[in-house]
C-alpha positions as CSV (number, residue, x, y, z in Angstrom):
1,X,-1.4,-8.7,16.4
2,X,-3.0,-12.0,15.2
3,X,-5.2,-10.5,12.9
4,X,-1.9,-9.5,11.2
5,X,-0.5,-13.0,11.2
6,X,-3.4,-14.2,9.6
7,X,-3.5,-11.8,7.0
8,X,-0.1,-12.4,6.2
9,X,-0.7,-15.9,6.0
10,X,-3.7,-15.3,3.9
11,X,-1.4,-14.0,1.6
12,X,1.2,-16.3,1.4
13,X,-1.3,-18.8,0.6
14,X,-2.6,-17.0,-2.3
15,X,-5.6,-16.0,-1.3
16,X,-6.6,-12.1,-2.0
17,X,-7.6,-9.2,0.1
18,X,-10.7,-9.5,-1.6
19,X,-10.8,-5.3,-2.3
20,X,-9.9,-4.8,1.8
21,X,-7.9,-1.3,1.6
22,X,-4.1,-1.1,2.6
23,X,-2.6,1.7,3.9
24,X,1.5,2.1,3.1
25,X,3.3,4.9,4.4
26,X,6.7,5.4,3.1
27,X,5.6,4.1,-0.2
28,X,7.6,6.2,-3.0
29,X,10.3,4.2,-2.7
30,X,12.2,0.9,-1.2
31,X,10.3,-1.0,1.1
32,X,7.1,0.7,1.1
33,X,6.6,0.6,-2.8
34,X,7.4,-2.9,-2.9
35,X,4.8,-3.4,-0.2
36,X,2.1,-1.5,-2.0
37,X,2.8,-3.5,-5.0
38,X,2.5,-6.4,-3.6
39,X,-0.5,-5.8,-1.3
40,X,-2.2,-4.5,-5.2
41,X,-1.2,-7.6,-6.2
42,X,-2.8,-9.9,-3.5
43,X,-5.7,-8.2,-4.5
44,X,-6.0,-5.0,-2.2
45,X,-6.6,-1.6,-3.2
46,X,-3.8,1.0,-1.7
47,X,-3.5,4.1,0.0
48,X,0.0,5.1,-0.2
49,X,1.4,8.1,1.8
50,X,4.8,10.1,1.8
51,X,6.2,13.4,2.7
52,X,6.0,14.5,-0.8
53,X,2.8,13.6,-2.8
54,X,4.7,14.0,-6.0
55,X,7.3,11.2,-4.8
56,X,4.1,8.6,-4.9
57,X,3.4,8.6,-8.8
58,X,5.7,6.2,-9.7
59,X,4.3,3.5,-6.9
60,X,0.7,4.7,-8.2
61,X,1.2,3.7,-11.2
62,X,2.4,0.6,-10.4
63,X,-0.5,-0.1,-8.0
64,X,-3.3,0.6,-11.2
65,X,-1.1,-1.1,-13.7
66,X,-2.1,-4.3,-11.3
67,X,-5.9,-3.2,-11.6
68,X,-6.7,-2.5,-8.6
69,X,-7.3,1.3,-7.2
70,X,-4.8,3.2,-5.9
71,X,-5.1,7.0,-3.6
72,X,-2.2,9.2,-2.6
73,X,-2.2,10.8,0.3
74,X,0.7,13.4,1.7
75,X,1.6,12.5,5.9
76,X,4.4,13.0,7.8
77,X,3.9,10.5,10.7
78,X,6.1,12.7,12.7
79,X,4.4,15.5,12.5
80,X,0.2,15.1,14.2
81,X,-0.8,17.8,12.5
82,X,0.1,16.3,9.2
């Protein structure tokens, strides 16, 4: 867990993820396309999953149009064989 505060302060000072990957889940929508945006913009590139991969285009876009690389990725966190 204090990796995680550290990366978040990382961020919040500006600094970039300097190409590390992020992984969202949830990410077509609300919180977890805000979050992929933002991580692209802090300088990460971003996985982004949801239940449907067809959901996730929107938030891709959003993710390249920052320049950074973007992957989608179907998972159901519920579900381990997913």
């Amino acid at each position: 867990m204090a990796d995680q505060g550290k990366e978040t302060q990382s961020m919040q000072n500006g600094n970039s993820g300097n190409g590390q990957i992020a992984l969202v889940t949830g990410a077509s929508y609300g919180i977890g396309a805000a979050s992929a945006r933002h991580l692209a913009q802090a300088g990460f590139d971003v996985i982004v999953t949801d239940l449907k991969i067809d959901d996730l285009a929107e938030t891709l876009a959003a993710v390249r149009a920052t320049g950074r690389d973007a992957h989608a990725l179907t998972l159901d966190l519920r579900d381990l064989t997913s």
